[in-house]
N, C-alpha and C positions, 0 to 999 in steps of 0.2 A: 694383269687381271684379264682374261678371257671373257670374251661376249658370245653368249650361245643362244641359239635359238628359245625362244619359252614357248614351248608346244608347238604345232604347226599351221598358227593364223598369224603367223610376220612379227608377233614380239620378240623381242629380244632385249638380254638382262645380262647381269655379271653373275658369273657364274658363282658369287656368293653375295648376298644381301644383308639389307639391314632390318633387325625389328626394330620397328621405333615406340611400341608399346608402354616398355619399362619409363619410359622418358614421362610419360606423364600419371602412372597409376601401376598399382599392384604392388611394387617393389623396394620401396621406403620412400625417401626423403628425392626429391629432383628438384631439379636448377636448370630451367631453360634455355638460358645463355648457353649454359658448356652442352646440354643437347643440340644446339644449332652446331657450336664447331664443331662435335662428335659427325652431323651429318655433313660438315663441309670439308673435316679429313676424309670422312667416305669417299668424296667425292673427288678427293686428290690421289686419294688409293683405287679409285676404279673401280669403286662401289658404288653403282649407278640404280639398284634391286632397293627402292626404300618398298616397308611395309607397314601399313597404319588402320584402325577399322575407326568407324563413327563411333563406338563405346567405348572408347580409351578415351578415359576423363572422367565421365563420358565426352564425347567431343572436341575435347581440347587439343590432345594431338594432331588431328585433322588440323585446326589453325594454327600448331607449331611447325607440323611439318611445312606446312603452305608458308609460313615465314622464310623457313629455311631454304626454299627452296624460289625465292623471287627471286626473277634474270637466271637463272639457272634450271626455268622447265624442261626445255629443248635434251639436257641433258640427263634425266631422269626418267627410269620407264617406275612407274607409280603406282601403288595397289592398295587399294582399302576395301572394305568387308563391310557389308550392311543383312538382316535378318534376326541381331539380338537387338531386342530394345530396351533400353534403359531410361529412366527418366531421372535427370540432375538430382532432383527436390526428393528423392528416395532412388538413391544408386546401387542399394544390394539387391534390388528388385531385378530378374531379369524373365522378357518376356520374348516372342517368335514371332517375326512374320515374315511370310514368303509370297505376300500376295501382291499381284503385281500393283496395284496402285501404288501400294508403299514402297516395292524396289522403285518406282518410279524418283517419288518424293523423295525417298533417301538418297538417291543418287545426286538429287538437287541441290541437297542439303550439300551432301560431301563436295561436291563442287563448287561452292558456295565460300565452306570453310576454308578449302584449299586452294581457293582463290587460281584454280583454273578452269580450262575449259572445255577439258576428257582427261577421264581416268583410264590410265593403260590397260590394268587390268580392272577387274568386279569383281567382289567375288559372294557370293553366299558365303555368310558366316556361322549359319548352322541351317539345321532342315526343319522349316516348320511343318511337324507331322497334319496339318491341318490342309495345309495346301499341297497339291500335285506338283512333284518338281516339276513337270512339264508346263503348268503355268508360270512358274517361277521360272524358269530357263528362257520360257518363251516371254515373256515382260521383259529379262535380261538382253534376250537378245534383240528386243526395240530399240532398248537403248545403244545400241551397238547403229542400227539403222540411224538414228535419229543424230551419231555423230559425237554424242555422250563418252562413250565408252569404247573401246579401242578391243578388248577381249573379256571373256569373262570367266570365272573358275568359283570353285566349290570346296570347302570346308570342312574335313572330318566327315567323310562321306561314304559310304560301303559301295562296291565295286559295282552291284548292280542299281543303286540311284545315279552314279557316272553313267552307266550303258542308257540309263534311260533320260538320262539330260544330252546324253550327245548325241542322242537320235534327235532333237528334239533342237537343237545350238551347239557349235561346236565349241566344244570346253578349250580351253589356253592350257587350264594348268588347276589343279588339286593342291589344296593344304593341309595338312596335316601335320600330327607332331612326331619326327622321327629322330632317333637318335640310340647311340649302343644302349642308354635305359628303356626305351619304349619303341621296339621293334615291330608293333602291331602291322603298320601296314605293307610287312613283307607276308603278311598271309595273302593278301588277294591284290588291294586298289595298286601294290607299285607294278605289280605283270599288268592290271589291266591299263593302266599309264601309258606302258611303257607299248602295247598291243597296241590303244589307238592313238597314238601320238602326243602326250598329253604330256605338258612338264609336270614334278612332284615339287612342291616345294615344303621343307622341311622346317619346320616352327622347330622353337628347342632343341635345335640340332647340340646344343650343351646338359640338356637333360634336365632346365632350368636354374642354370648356372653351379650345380651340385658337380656337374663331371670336372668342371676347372681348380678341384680340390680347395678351392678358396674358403669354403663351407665347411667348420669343422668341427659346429655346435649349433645346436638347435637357437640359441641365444642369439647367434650371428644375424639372423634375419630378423629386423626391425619389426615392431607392434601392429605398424598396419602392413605388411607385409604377405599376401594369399598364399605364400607355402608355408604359412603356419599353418592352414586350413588341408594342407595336401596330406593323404595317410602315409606319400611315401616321404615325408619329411618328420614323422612323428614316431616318439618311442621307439623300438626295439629298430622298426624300418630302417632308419636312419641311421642307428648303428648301423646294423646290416651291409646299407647301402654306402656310407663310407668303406664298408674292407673293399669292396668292386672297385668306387674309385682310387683305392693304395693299388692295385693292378694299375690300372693306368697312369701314375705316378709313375711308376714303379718302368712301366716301358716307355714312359716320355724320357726319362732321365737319360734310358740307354741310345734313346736317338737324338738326344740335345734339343729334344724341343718342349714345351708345355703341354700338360696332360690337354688345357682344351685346343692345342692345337693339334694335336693326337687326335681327339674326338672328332673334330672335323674333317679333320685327313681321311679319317676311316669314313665318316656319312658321302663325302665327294667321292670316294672311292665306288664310290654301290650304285655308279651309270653316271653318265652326264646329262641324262635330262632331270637328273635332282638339283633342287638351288638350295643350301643351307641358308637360312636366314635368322644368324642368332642375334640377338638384342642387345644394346648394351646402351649405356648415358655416360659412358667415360671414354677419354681418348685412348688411355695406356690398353685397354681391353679390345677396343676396334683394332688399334696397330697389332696386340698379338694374335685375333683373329685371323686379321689378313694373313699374317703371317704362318698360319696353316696351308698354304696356295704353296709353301713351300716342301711340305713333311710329302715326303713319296714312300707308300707303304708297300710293303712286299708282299708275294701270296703269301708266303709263310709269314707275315706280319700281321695280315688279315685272318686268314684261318688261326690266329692265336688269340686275336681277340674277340671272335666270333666263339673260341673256346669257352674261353673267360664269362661274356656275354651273352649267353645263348637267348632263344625269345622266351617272356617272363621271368626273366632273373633280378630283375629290381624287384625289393619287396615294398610291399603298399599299391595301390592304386595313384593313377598321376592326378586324380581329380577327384571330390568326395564322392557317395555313389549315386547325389542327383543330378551332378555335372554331367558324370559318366554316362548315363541314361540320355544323354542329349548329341553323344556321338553314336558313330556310324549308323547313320541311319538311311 
């Protein structure tokens, strides 16, 4: 596992990460125990990139990962996301804030739960159109002064609220969700990344677990499960979007490896200041992950499934369209 720079303010990460999200919300049923050893094979595998925000739970991830991670800070570069708010006692509620008091207090919180004492990275987890990112940037980067936080980065972000936060703090690194289904941010934010220095990192780099062909019925994903709620998980979409993934079946078989180790190979392929960071709560899933570190794709491998995948080719939208409304801004 390769350690590469994460932008250019002195972090540094494995060049593929973990989400640690799924572990406690969204994604059916979880078992904290086996998330612990899922993060401490990471960490035998050289996956040292954990990812967690304060509303996954809400909350609770933040004190699972902090579990997992006692006697073990030193070797961990660390990143959680504050700016949605959610409250326990009504959890489908979700509300914005970018104002610095509250980056302040959240940040407290999160260090609090994760039972350290700086978070590597910070990051904005969405943009509240009420406040100027330039205040929001600039409260972030107190906490940077004050020893808190080590770097900070932005969330589903449009290339010019970057231009105008890194005039303002120098960003680490951009989140966003990238992968052969949702290719959005090769319009603009990955050149302007890549322009001032900035790592990408890549949420769903699996497409939300749909590209690992494991999904093969609407049925398969649990009752409380959020991609029921996704349009590209529904009806006709989903048919749809199954025949893309028989393509990548279909060329994983011919290079002996697994369609999501395919997926990954092709998202790492697209520069190395991108960090995949796909999610999982089981070990057999982390081991064939990594094991994408292995798949070396060819040009004529890439230009075939860049054929296959062009931008916009999954049908549906990844988020319903009020979620939607709450990116790139």
């Amino acid at each position: 596992m390769e350690i590469r720079s994460l932008g250019s303010q002195g972090l540094t990460a494995s060049q593929m990460g973990l989400g640690c999200m799924g572990m406690s919300e969204f994604y059916g049923a979880t078992d904290d125990a086996e998330s612990i050893r899922v993060m401490h094979r990471a960490l035998e595998l050289g996956v040292n990139f954990w990812d967690t925000a304060d509303i996954y739970g809400p909350f609770t991830n933040e004190v699972l990962v902090g579990k997992a991670l006692e006697g073990r800070r030193n070797e961990i570069t660390l990143a959680t996301k504050f700016g949605i708010v959610r409250d326990p006692a009504n959890p489908m509620v979700r509300g914005f804030s970018g104002k610095p008091a509250y980056a302040q207090s959240a940040c407290e919180a999160s260090l609090q739960r994760l039972g350290v004492d700086v978070i590597d990275l910070y990051y904005l987890h969405r943009v509240d159109s009420e406040t100027p990112i330039e205040e929001t940037v600039g409260a972030m980067g107190d906490l940077v002064r004050q020893g808190k936080v080590r770097g900070i980065g932005l969330s589903e972000v449009s290339a010019s609220t970057l231009r105008k936060a890194h005039a303002v703090f120098p960003i680490s690194a951009v989140q966003s969700e990238y992968s052969l289904f949702t290719r959005d941010p090769e319009d603009e934010i990955l050149q302007t990344c890549q322009e001032l220095g900035i790592a990408f990192v890549a949420y769903s780099p699996l497409g939300r677990g749909f590209l690992t062909g494991q999904i093969t019925r609407f049925e398969d994903f649990a009752a409380d499960d959020f991609r029921r709620n996704s349009p590209r998980f529904q009806g006709e979409n989903f048919e749809r979007n199954k025949e893309l993934v028989a393509k990548i079946e279909e060329m994983a078989r011919e290079k002996n490896c697994t369609a999501s180790q395919l997926a990954l190979a092709w998202v790492m392929a697209q520069g190395e200041y991108i960090f995949p960071i796909p999610g999982t709560k089981r070990l057999k899933y982390l081991e064939e992950n990594v094991g994408a570190l292995g798949v070396h794709l060819s040009a004529a491998e890439l230009t075939a499934l860049a054929t296959f995948f062009p931008k916009d080719i999954a049908a549906g939208t990844r988020y319903p369209a009020q979620v939607m409304s709450w990116l790139n801004k």
